[in-house]
C-alpha positions as CSV (number, residue, x, y, z in Angstrom):
1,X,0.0,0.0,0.0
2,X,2.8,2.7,1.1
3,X,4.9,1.8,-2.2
4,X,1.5,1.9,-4.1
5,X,1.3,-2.0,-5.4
6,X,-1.7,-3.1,-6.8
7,X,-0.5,-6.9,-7.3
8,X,0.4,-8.9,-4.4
9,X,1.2,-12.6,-5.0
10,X,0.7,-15.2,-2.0
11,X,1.6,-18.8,-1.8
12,X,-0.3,-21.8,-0.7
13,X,1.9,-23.5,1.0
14,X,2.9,-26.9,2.1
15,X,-0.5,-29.3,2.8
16,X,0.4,-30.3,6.7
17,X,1.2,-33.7,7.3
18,X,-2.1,-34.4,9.3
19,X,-4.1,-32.9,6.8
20,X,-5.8,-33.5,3.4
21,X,-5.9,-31.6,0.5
22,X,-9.6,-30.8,0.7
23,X,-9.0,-29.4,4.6
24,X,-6.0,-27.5,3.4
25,X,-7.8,-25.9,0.6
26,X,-10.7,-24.9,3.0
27,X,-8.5,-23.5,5.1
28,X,-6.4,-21.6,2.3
29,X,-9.8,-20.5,1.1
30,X,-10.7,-18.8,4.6
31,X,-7.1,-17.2,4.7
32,X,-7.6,-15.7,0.8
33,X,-11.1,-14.2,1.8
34,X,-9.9,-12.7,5.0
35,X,-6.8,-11.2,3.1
36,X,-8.3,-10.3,0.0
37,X,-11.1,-8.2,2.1
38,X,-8.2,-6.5,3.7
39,X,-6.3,-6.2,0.4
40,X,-9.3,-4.9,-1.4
41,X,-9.7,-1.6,1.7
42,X,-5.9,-0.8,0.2
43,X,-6.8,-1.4,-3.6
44,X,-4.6,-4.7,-3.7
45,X,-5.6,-7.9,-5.7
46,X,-4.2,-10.8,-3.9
47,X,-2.7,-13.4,-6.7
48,X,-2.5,-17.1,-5.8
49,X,0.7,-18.2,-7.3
50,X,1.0,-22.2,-8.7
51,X,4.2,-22.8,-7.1
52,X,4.4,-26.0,-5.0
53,X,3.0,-27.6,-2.3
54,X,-1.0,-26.9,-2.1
55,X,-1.2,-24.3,-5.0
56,X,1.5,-26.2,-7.6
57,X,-1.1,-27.6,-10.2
58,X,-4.1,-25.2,-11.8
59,X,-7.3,-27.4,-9.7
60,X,-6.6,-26.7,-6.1
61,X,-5.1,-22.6,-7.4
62,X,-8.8,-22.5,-9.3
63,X,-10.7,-24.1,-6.2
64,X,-9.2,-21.5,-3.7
65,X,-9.6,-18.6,-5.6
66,X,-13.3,-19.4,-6.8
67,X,-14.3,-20.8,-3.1
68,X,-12.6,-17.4,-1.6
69,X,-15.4,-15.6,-3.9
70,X,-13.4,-11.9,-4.4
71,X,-12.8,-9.6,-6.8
72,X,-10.0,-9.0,-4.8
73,X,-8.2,-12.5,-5.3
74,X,-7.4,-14.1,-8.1
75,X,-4.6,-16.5,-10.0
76,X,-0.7,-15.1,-10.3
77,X,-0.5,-17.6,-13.4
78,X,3.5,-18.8,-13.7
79,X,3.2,-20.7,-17.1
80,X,6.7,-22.5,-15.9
81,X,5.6,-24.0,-12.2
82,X,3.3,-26.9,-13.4
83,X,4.9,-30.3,-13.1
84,X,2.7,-31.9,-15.7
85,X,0.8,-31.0,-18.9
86,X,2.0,-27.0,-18.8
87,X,0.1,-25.4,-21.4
88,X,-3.7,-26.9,-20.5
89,X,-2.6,-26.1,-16.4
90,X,-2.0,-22.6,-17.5
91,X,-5.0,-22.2,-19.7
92,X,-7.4,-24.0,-16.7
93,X,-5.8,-20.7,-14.6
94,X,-6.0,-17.7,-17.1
95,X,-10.1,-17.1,-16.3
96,X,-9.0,-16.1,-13.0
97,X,-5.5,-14.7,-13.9
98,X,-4.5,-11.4,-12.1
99,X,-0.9,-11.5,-13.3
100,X,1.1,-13.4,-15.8
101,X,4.6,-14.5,-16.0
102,X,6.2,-16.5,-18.7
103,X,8.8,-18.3,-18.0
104,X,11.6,-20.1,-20.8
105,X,10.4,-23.7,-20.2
106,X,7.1,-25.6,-19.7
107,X,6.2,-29.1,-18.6
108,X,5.3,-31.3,-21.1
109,X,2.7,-34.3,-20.3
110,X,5.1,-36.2,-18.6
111,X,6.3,-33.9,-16.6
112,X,9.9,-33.4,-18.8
113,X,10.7,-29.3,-19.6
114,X,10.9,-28.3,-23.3
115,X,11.2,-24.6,-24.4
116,X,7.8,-22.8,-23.8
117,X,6.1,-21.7,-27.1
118,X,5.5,-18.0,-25.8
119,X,3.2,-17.4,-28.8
120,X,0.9,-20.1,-27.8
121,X,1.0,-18.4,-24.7
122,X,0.5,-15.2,-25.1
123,X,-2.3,-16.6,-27.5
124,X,-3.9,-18.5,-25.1
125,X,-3.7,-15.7,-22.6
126,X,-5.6,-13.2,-25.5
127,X,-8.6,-15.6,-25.8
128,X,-9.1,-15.9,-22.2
129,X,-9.6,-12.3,-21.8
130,X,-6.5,-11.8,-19.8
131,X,-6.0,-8.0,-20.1
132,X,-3.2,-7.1,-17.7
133,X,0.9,-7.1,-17.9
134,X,3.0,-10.6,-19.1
135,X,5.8,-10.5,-17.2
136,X,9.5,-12.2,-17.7
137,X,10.3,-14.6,-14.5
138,X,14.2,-15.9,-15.3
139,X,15.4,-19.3,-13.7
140,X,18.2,-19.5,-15.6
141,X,22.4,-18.8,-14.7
142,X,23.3,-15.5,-17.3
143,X,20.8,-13.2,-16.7
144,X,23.7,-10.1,-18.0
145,X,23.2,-12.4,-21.5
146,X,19.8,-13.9,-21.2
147,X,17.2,-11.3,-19.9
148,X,17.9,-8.7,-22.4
149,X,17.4,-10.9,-25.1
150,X,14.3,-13.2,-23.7
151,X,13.3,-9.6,-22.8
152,X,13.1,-8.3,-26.7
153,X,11.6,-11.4,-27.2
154,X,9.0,-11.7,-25.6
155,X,8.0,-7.6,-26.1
156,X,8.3,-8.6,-30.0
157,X,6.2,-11.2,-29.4
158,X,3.5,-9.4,-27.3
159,X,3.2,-6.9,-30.0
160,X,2.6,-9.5,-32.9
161,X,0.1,-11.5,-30.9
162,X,-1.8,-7.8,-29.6
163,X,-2.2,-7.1,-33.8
């Protein structure tokens, strides 16, 4: 609020070891509602990111966010985080995307990583409706090299696939 985000992206974490996955996505769902009502007084969407433990495949991120019923919450959709099947995860999550990030890889269906067809992507993202920023997240070990160039890419991209 001070620093005037509008974005903030949250984590599901780890189910507990006494717990299910249904009892740990009821209670992520009362922690997102309680949040994103607070969120929501500042302006702030609260984004759900699929990154490990509860939240790392598109079903459970989708069941929180719809169960926690705010305009306030929604999906921080990381193309790259998806064990399995990359592309139809990330589609499943672009209805209730509040940010985007692109990474260089996807999962294929059996779980391997292969380069990430951004234009399918950014395609994908387009016929959902998604209307808000695609951002860059780099995993990789030159960034000095890399970013500048999967940076041009990617605007290039964005720009071809906008018309």
């Amino acid at each position: 609020d001070r620093i005037g985000a509008s974005h903030v992206r949250v984590f599901g974490g780890p189910i507990p070891d006494h717990a299910t996955e249904q009892q740990a996505i009821a209670w992520a769902v009362e922690v997102l509602k309680r949040g994103a009502e607070y969120a929501g007084t500042k302006g702030i969407t609260l984004g759900v990111e699929d990154d490990a433990g509860l939240t790392s495949t598109a079903e459970p991120t989708v069941e929180i966010v719809k169960r926690a019923g705010s305009p306030w919450a929604g999906i921080n959709a990381d193309s790259g985080n998806p064990p399995r099947n990359g592309y139809s995860q990330f589609e499943m999550m672009l209805p209730y995307a509040t940010s985007v990030h692109l990474k260089i890889q996807i999962s294929t269906e059996d779980g391997k990583k292969e380069p990430a067809d951004w234009s399918r992507l950014l395609r994908m993202s387009g016929k959902s409706g998604y209307k808000g920023y695609i951002g860059l997240e780099y995993e990789g070990n030159d960034a000095e090299a890399d970013v500048p160039r999967f940076a041009a890419t990617l605007n290039t991209l964005v720009r071809q696939v906008s018309g």
